[in-house]
Residue frames as qw, qx, qy, qz and C-alpha x, y, z in Angstrom:
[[0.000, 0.886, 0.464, 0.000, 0.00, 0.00, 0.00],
 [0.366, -0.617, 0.143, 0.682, 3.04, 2.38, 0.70],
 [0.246, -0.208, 0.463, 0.826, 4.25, 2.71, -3.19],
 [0.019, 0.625, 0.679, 0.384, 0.62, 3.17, -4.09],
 [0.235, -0.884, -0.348, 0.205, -0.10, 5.85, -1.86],
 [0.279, -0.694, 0.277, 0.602, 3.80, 7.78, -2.27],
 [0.255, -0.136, 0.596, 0.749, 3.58, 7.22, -5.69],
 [0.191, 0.605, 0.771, 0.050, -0.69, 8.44, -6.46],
 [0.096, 0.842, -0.013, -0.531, 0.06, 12.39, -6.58],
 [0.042, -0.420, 0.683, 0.596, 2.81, 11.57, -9.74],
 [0.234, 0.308, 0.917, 0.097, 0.45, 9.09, -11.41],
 [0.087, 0.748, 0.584, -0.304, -2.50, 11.36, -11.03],
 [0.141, -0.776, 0.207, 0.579, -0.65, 14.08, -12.20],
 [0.043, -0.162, 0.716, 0.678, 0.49, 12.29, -15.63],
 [0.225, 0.572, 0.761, 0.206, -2.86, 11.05, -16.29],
 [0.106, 0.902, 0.276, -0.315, -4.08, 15.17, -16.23],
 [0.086, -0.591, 0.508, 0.621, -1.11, 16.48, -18.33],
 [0.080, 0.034, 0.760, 0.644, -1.92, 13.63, -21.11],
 [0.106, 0.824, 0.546, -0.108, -6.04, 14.68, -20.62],
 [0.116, -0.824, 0.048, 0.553, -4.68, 18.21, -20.90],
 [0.119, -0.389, 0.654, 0.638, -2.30, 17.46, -24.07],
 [0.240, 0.255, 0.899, 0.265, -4.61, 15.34, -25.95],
 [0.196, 0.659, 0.700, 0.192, -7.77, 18.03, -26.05],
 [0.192, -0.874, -0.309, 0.323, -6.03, 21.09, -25.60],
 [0.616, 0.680, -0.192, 0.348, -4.14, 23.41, -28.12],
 [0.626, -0.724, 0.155, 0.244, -0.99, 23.24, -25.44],
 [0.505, 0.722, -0.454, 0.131, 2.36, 24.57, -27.27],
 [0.921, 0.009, -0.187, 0.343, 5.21, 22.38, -27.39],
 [0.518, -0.833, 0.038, 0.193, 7.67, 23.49, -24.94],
 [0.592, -0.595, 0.175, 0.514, 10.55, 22.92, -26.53],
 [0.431, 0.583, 0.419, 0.546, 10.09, 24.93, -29.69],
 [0.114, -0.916, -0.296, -0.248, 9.53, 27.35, -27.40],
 [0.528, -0.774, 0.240, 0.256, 12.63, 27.39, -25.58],
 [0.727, 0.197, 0.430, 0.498, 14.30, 27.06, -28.98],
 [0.177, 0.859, 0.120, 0.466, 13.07, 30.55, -30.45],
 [0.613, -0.786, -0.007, 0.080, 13.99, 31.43, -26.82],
 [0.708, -0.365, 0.325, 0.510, 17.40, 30.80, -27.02],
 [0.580, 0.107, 0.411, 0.695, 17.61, 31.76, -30.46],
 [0.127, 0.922, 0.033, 0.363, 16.56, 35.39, -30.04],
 [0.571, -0.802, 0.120, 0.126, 18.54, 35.58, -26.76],
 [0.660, 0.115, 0.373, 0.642, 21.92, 34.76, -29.57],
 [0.228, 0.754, 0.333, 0.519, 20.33, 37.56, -31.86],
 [0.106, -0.968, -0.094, -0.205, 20.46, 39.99, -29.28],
 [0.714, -0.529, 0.305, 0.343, 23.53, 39.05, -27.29],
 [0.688, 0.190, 0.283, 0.641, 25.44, 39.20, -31.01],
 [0.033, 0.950, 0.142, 0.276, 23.30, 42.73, -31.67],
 [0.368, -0.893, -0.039, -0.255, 24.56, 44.35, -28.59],
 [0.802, -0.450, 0.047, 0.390, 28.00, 42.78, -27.72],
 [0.092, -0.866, 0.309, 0.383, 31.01, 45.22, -27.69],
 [0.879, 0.373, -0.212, 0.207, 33.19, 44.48, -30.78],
 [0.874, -0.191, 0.092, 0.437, 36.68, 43.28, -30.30],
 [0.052, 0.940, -0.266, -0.209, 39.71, 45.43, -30.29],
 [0.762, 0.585, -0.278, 0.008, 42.10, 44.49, -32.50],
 [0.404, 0.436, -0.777, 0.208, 44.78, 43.33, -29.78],
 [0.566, -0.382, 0.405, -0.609, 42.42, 41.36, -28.09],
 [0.190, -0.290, 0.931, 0.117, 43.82, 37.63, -29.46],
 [0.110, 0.246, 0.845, 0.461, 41.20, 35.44, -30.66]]
């Protein structure tokens, strides 16, 4: 009865996320942390001091 009971919040919990995914327009996380990253490049390149010419590579 223990690993039923310490293990019925994580269970519960996947069975609502795939209810949730299955009839809801939920966006795919990790496209989203993809654009994410790739504006956070875009701007970091924008906005980073350029290099001085005796500053090795």
């Amino acid at each position: 009865m223990g690993i039923i009971r310490s293990s019925f919040s994580f269970i519960a919990g996947t069975v609502c996320g795939i209810y949730i995914a299955q009839n809801y327009n939920v966006p795919n996380i990790r496209n989203l942390t993809n654009e994410f990253l790739f504006r956070a490049k875009e701007v970091e390149e924008k906005y980073r001091k350029p290099k001085k010419p005796g500053d090795g590579v």
